[in-house]
LUMKOLTI-101022 format. One line per 5 residues: number of its first residue (from 1); their letters; for each residue x, y, z of C-alpha. Coordinates in pm, 1 decimal. Layout:
BEGIN
NUM	A	X/Y/Z ~ ...
//
This chain:
BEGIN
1	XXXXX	-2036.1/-1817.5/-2460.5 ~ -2119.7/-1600.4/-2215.0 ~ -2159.2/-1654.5/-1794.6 ~ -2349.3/-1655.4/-1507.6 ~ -2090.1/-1593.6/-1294.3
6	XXXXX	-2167.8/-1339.5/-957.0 ~ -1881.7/-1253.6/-854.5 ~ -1800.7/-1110.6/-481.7 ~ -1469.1/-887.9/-419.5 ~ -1187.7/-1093.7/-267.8
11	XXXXX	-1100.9/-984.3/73.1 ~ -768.8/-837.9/147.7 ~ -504.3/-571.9/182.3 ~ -417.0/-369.7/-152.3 ~ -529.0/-176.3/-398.4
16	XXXXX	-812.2/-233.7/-579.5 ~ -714.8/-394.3/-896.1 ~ -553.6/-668.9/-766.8 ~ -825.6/-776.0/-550.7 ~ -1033.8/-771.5/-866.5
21	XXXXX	-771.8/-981.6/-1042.6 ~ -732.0/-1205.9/-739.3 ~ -1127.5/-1264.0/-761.6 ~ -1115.7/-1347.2/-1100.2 ~ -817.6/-1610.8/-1044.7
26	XXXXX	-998.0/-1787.1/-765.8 ~ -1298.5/-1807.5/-983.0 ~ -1088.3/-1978.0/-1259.6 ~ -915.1/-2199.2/-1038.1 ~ -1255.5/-2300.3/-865.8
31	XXXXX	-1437.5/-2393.5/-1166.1 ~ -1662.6/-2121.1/-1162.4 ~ -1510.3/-1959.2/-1484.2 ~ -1424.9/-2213.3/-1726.7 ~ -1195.6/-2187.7/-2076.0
36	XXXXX	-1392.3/-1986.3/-2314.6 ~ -1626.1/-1811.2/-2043.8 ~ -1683.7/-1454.0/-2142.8 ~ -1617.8/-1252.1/-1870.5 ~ -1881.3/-920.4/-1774.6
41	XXXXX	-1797.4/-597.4/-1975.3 ~ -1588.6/-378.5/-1728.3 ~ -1872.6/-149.5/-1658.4 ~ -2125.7/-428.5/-1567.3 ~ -1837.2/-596.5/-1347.0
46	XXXXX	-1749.9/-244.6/-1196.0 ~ -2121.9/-143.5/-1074.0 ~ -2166.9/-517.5/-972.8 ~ -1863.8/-481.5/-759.5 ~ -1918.1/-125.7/-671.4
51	XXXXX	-1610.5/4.9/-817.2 ~ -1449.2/267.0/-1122.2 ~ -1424.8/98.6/-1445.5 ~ -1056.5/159.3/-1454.7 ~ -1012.4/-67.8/-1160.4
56	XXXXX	-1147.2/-310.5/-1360.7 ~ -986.0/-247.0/-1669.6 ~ -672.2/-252.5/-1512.2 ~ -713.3/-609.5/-1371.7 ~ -846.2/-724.5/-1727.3
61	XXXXX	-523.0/-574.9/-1843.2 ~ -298.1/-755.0/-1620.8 ~ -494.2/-1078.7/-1618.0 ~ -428.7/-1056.1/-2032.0 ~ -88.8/-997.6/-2014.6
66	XXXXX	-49.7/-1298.1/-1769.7 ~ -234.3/-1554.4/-2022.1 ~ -482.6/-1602.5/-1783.7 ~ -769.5/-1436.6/-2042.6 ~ -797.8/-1304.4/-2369.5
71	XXXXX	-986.1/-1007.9/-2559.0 ~ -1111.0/-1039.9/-2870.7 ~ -1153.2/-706.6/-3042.4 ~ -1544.6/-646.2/-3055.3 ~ -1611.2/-960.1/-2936.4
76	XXXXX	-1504.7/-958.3/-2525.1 ~ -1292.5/-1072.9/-2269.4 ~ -1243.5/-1485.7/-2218.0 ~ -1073.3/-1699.3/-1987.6 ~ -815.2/-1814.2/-2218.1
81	XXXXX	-745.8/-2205.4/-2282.8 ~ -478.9/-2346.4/-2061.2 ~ -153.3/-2371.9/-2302.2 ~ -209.1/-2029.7/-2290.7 ~ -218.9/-1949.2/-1912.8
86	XXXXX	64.6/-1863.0/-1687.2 ~ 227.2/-2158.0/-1512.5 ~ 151.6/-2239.9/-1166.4 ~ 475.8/-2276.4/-1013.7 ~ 567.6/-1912.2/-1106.6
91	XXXXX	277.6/-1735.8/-965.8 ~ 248.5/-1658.0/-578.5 ~ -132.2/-1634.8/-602.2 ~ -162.1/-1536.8/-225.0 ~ 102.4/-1283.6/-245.7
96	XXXXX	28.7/-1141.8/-609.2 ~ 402.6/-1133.3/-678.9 ~ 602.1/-1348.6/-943.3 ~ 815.7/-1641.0/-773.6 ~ 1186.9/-1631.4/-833.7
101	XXXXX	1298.7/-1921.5/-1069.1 ~ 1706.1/-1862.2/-1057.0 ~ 1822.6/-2011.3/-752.5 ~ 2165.3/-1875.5/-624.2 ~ 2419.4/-2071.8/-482.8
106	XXXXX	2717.9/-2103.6/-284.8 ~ 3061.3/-2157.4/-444.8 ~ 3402.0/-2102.7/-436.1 ~ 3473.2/-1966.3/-758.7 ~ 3344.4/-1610.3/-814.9
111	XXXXX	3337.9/-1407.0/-1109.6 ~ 3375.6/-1038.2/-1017.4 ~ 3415.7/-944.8/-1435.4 ~ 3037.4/-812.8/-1481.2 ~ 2705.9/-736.7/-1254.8
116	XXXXX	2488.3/-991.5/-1264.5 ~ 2164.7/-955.4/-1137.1 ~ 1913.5/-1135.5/-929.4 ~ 1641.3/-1276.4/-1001.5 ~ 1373.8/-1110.6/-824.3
121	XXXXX	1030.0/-1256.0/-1090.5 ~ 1174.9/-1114.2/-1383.8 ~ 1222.2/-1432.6/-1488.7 ~ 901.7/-1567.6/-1476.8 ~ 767.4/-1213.0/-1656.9
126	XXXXX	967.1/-1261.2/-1948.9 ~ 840.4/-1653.0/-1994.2 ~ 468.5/-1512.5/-1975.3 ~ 567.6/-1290.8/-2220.9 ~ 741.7/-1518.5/-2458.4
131	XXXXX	414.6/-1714.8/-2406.7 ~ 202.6/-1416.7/-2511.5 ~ 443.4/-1388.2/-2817.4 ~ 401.1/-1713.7/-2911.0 ~ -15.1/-1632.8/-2960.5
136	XXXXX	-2.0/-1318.4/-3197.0 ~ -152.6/-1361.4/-3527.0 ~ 65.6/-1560.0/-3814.4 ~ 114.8/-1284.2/-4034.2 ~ 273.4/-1080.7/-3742.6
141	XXXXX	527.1/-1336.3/-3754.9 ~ 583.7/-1365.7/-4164.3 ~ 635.2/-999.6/-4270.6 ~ 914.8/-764.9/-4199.3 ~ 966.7/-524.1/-3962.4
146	XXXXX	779.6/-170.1/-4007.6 ~ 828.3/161.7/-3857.8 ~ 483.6/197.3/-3787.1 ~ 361.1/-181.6/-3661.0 ~ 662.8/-103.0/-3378.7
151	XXXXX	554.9/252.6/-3266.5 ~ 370.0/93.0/-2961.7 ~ 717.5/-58.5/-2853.1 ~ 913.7/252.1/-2875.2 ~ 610.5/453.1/-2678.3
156	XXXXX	651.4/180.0/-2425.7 ~ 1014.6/261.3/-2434.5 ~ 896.0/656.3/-2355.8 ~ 718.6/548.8/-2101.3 ~ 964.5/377.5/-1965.4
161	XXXXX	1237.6/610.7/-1957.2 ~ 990.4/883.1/-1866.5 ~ 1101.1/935.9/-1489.5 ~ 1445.0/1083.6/-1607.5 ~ 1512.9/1436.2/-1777.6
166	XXXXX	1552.3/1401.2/-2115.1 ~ 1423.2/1655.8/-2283.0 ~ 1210.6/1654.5/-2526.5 ~ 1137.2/1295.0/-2678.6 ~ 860.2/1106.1/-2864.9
171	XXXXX	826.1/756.0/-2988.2 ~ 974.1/924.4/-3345.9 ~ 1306.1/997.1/-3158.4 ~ 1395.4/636.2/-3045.3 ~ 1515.3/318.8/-3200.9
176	XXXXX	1514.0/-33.4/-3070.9 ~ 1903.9/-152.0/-3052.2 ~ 2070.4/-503.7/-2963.6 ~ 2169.0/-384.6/-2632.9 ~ 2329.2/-94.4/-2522.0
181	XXXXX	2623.6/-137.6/-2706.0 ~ 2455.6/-177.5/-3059.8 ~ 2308.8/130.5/-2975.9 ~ 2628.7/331.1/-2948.2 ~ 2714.3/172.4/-3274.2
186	XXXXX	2426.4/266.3/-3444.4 ~ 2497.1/646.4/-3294.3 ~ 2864.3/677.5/-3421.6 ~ 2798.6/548.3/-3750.2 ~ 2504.2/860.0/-3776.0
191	XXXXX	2760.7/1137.6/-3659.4 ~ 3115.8/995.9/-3782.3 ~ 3199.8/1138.1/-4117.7 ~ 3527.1/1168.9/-4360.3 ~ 3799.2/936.9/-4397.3
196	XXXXX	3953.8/946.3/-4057.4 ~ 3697.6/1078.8/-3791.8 ~ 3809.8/1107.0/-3420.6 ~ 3625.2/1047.7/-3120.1 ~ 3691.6/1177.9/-2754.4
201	XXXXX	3645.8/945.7/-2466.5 ~ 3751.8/982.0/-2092.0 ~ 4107.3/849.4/-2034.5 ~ 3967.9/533.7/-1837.3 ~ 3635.1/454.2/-2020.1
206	XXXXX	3406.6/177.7/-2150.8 ~ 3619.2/-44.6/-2347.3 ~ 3262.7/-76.0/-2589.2 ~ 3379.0/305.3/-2748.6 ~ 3758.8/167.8/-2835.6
211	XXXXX	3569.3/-143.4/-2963.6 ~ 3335.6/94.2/-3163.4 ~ 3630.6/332.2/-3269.8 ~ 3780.9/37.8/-3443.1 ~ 3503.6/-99.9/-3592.1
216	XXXXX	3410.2/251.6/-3762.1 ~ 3777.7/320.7/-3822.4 ~ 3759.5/594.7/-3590.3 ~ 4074.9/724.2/-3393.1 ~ 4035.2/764.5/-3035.1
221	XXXXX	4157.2/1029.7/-2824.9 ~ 4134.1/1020.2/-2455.4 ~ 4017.1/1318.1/-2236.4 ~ 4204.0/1361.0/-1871.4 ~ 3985.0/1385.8/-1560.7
226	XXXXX	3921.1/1402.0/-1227.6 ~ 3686.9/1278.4/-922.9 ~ 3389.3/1510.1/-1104.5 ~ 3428.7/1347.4/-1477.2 ~ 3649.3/1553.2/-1777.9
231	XXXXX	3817.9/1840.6/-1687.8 ~ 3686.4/2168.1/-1890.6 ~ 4020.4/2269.7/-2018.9 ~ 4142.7/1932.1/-2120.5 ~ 3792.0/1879.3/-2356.8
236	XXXXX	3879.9/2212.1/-2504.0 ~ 4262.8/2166.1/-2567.5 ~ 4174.5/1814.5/-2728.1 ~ 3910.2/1897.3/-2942.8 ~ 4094.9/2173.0/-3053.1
241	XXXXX	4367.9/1976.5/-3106.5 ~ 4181.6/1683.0/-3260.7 ~ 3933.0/1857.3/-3473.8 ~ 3694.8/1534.0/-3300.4 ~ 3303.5/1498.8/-3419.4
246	XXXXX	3169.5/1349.8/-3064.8 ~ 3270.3/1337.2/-2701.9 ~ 3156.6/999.4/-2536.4 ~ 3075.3/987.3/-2210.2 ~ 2909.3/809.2/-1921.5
251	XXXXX	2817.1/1115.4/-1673.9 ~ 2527.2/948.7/-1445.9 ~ 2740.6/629.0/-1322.6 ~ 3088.1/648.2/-1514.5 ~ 3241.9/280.3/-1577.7
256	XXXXX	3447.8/210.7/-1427.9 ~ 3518.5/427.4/-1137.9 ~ 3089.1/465.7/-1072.5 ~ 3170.2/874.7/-987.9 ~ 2929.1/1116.1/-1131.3
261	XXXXX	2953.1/1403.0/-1278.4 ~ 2801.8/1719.4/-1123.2 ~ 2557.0/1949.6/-1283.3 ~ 2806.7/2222.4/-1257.3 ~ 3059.2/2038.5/-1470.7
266	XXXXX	2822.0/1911.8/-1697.1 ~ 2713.7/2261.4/-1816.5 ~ 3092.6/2357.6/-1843.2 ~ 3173.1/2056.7/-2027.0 ~ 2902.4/2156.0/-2283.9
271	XXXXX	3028.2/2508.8/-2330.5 ~ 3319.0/2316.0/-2461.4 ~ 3149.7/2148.7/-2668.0 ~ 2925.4/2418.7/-2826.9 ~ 3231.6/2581.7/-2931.1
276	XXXXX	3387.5/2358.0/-3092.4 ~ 3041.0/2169.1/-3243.7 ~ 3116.2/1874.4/-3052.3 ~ 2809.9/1589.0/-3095.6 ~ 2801.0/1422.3/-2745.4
281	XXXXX	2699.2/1089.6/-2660.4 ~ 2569.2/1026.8/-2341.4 ~ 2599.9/626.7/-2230.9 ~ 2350.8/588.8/-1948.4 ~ 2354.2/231.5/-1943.0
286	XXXXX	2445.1/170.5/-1589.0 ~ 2202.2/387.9/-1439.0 ~ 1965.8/169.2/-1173.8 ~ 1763.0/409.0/-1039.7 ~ 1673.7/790.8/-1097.5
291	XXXXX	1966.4/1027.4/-1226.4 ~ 2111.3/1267.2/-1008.0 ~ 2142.4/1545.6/-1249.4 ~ 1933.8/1660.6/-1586.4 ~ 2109.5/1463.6/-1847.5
296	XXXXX	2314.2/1626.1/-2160.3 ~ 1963.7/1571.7/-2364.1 ~ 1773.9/1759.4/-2146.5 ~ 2050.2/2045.0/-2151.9 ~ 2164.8/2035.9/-2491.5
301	XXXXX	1856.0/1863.7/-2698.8 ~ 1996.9/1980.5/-3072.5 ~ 2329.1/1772.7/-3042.1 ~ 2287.0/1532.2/-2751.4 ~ 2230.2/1151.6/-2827.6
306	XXXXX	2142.7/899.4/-2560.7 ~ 2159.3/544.1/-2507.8 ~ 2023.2/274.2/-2239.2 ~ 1902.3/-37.6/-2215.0 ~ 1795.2/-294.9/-1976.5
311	XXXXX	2077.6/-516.7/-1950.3 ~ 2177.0/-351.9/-1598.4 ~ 1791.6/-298.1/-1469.7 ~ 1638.8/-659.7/-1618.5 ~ 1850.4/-904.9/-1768.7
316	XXXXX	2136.9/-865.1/-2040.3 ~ 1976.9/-1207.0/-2197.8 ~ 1698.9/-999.4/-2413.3 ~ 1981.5/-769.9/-2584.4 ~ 1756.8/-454.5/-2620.4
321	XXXXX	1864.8/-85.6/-2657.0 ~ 1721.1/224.9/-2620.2 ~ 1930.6/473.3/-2855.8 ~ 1760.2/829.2/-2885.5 ~ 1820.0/1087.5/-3131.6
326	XXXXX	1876.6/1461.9/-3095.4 ~ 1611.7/1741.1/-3204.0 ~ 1565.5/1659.9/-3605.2 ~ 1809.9/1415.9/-3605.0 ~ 1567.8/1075.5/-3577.4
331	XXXXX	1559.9/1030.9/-3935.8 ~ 1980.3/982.9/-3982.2 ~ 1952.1/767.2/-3658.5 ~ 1629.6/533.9/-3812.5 ~ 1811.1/511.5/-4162.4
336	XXXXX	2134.6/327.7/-4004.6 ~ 1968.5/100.8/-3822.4 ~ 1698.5/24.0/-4143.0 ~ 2016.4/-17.6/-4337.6 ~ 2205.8/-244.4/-4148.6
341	XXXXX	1925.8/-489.3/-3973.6 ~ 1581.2/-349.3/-4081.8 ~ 1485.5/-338.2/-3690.8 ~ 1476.1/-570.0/-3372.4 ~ 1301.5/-955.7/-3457.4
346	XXXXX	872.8/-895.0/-3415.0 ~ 886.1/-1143.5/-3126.8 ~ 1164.9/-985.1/-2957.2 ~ 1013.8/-594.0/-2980.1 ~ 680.0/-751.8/-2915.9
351	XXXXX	814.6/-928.3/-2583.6 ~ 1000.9/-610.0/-2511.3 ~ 707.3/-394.2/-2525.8 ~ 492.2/-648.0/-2288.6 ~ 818.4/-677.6/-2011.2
356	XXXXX	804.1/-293.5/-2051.7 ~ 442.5/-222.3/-2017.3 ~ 389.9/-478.5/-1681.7 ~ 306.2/-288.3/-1408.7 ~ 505.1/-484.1/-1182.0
361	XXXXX	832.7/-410.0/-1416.4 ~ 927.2/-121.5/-1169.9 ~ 843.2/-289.7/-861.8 ~ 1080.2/-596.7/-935.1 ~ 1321.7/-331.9/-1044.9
366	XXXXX	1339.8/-147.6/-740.6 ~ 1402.3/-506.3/-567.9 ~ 1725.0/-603.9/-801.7 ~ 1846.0/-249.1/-708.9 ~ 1806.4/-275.0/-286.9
371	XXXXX	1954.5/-655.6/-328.4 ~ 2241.6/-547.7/-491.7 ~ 2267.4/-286.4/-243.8 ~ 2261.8/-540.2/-34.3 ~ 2609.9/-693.6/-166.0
376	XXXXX	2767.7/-399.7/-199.3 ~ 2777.7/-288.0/192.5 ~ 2896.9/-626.0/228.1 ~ 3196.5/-551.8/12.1 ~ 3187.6/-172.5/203.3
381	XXXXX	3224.8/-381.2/517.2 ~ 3517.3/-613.3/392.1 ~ 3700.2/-359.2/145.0 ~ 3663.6/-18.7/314.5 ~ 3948.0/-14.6/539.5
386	XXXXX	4085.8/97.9/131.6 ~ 4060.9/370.1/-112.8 ~ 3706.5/225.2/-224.5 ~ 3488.2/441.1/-416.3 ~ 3116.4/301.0/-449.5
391	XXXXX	2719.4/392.2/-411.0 ~ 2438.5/138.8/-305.7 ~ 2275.7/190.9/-677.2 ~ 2601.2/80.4/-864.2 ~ 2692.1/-299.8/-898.7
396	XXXXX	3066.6/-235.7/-953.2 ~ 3296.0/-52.6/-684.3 ~ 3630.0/57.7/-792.1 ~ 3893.7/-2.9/-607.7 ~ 4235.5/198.1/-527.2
401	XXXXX	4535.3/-72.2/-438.2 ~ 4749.9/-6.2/-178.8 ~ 5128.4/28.3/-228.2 ~ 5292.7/-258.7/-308.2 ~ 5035.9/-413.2/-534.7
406	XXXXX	5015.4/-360.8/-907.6 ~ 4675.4/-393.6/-1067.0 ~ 4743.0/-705.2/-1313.5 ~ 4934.7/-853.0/-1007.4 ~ 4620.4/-820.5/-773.4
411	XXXXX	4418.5/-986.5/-1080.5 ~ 4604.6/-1286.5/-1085.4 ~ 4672.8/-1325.9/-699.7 ~ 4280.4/-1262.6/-678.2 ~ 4213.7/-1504.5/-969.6
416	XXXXX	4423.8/-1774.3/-792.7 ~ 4231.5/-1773.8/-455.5 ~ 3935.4/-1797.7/-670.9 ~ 3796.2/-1441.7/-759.3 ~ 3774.4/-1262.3/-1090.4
421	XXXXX	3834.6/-922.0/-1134.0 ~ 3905.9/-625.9/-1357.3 ~ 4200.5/-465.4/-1367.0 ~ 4235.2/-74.1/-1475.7 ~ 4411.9/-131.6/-1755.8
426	XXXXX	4126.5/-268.3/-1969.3 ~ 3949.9/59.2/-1906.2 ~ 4280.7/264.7/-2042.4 ~ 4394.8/365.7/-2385.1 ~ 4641.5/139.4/-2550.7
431	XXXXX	4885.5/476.3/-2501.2 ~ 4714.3/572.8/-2173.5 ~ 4819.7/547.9/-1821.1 ~ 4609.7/350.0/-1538.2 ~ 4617.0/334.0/-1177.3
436	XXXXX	4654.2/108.5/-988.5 ~ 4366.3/34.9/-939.4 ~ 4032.5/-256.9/-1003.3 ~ 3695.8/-308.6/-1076.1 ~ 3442.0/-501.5/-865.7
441	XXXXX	3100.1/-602.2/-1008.5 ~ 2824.0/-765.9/-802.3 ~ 2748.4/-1130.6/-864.5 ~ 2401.0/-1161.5/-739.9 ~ 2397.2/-1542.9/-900.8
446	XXXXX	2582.8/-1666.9/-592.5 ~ 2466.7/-1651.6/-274.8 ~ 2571.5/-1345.1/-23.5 ~ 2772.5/-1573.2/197.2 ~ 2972.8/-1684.3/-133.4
451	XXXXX	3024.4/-1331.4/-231.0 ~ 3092.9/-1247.5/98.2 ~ 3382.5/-1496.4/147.5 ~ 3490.6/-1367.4/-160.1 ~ 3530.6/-1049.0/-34.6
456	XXXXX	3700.0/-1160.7/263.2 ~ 3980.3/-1327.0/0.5 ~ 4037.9/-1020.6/-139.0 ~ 4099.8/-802.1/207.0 ~ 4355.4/-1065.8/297.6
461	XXXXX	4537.7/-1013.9/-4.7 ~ 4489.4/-629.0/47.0 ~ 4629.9/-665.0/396.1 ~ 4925.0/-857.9/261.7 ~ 5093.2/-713.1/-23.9
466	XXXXX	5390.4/-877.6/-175.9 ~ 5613.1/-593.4/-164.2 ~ 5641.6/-265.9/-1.1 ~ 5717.0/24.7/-255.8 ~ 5752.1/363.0/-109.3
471	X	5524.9/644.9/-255.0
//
């Protein structure tokens, strides 16, 4: 049915379309738009409110995506029923921002193992859009995945990813992944070939390549480096050496240390690697905000794959990759991940591709990254008296030990008063040599003073090693 509804502009500070969507919530919640109301087209609501019908559009949009109405293709827009519309206690109305629903709190015990992030309303986005999910038409839910059906998620992936320098890349060249780690997976098993491939990694690295490696029966061979990632010469003695298929490496924020490396090694490191017809991977998954450099991709598009996810930007709860293919490669990279699980579940790439399309994604994103920033000058402040090496956009500082401190020693010492921590060795080769040396992630699920206590724990123990041992 259609309505009579006159609508006037909310008041307010803002752009546009969310005064428009503001208007159209107060109208629901007063009774003057009821379930089932057809709502104006967005050209007679634009010249009644004297405004562009992509303002309008754009509130229709976001209005949808909340549950709040629905659009029937050929038939309108409707204020949906109200199992369908977003729940009250997770939308500020007044501030036009979603409401955090994971409260932290303060404790004793603090794991230090992995970042965990804040909730800053990403919570509340993905329930709207598990809600959404739960609407789309039965047979979306009774057939198999298709390439095709999920092309809109992996353009919403483009889109996403579209503020870094990749190079070249369409919706053709990416595939939807179980997390960051599938995706590497999924990337080894479409260069590794022969009975016993090798595989180059940087001598303290993500423990996910060994795990990889061993899955794949791959052999592992680790690459020395320095403050500015793998050192030239030492990529070219071991591939020579090694006769390796793919370098793997984490050049934006490197796990663990969180160092970068610099354009200027990045194009000598793939001179290497042209020579010898290295494939490179390129793990970006702990990238929060824009990269400081072109990535490999961008430089080297033929034999450069890439892999992300939002497990460090979102949540790690969704377990959903972004792996990307090199120029004419997409096909090898579509056909292992067909062959081994036919493609993410339909609600899960369907929720993905809502969470990724919100246009509030990015704002709440750029809020996890300044409140983790937020813990890690507190842990500046406690810890960097030390050798500390950390940036505002990385949830993990790594950590030099003074003499007299081991690192599995400082583990357990920390782990008795209370904190858990990393030590270098589980970044190391089972034949490699770490330093001495840890890993500290931010815990954003307890509160700042918790983490900050924590911190204070740890300088003590800094300040008071069990042993002197001269250097």
């Amino acid at each position: 049915m259609g309505t009579i509804w006159q609508p006037t502009l909310a008041e307010g500070q803002g752009p546009k379309y969310k005064l428009v969507a503001l208007t159209i919530r107060e109208g629901i919640k007063s009774g003057a738009l009821d379930v089932g109301d057809k709502l104006p087209p967005v050209r007679e609501l634009a010249w009644q409110l004297g405004i562009t019908p992509g303002t309008v559009a754009r509130a229709y949009t976001i209005l949808t995506d909340e549950g709040l109405l629905e659009a029937e293709v050929g038939r309108g827009t409707f204020v949906a029923p109200p199992q369908a519309a977003i729940r009250e206690d997770v939308w500020n109305r007044e501030q036009d921002s979603w409401i955090k629903e994971l409260e932290i709190a303060d404790t004793d015990a603090v794991s230090l193992f992995s970042p965990r992030l804040p909730d800053l309303g990403q919570v509340a986005v993905i329930r709207s859009a598990l809600r959404q999910v739960a609407d789309v038409p039965g047979e979306e839910l009774m057939n198999y995945p298709t390439r095709d059906a999920y092309a809109p998620v992996r353009q919403a992936a483009v889109d996403w990813l579209s503020h870094l320098s990749l190079g070249p890349l369409s919706e053709q060249d990416v595939v939807l992944s179980h997390g960051g780690q599938s995706g590497i997976v999924l990337v080894l098993q479409a260069i590794l070939t022969g009975p016993k491939p090798v595989m180059l990694v940087e001598d303290l690295s993500y423990a996910g390549f060994r795990r990889a490696a061993e899955v794949l029966r791959a052999e592992v061979v680790g690459v020395a480096m320095d403050k500015d990632g793998v050192l030239p010469e030492a990529l070219d003695k071991a591939a020579r050496d090694s006769g390796a298929q793919v370098f793997c490496t984490t050049p934006e924020v490197h796990n663990p240390t969180g160092s970068h490396t610099s354009l200027e090694r990045r194009r000598a490191l793939l001179k290497v690697a042209k020579r010898h017809g290295l494939e490179i991977l390129e793990d970006d998954c702990y990238r929060m905000g824009s990269a400081r450099a072109p990535s490999y991709r961008s430089l080297w598009p033929e034999h450069v794959w890439h892999v992300s996810s939002i497990s460090k930007e979102l949540t790690p709860a969704l377990r959903v990759g972004f792996a990307l293919a090199p120029k004419g490669r997409s096909a090898d990279l579509r056909r292992v991940a067909e062959y081994g699980y036919f493609g993410l579940a339909r609600p899960l790439a369907e929720a993905t591709r809502i969470l990724l399309t919100d246009p509030r994604m990015k704002g709440i994103c750029n809020d996890i990254r300044e409140r983790l920033g937020e813990y890690v000058e507190v842990a500046v402040n406690h810890l960097g008296g030390h050798e500390l090496q950390w940036s505002r956009d990385v949830p993990f500082l790594w950590l030099h030990l003074p003499p007299g401190w081991r690192a599995a020693g400082f583990c357990r010492a920390a782990e008795a008063q209370g904190v858990q921590i990393r030590s270098a060795d589980e970044f190391a080769l089972r034949d490699g040599r770490a330093p001495h040396a840890v890993r500290i992630a931010v815990n954003a699920h307890v509160s700042l003073r918790s983490f900050e206590a924590a911190m204070q724990r740890l300088r003590c123990l800094l300040d008071n090693p069990p042993e002197q041992i001269s250097v």
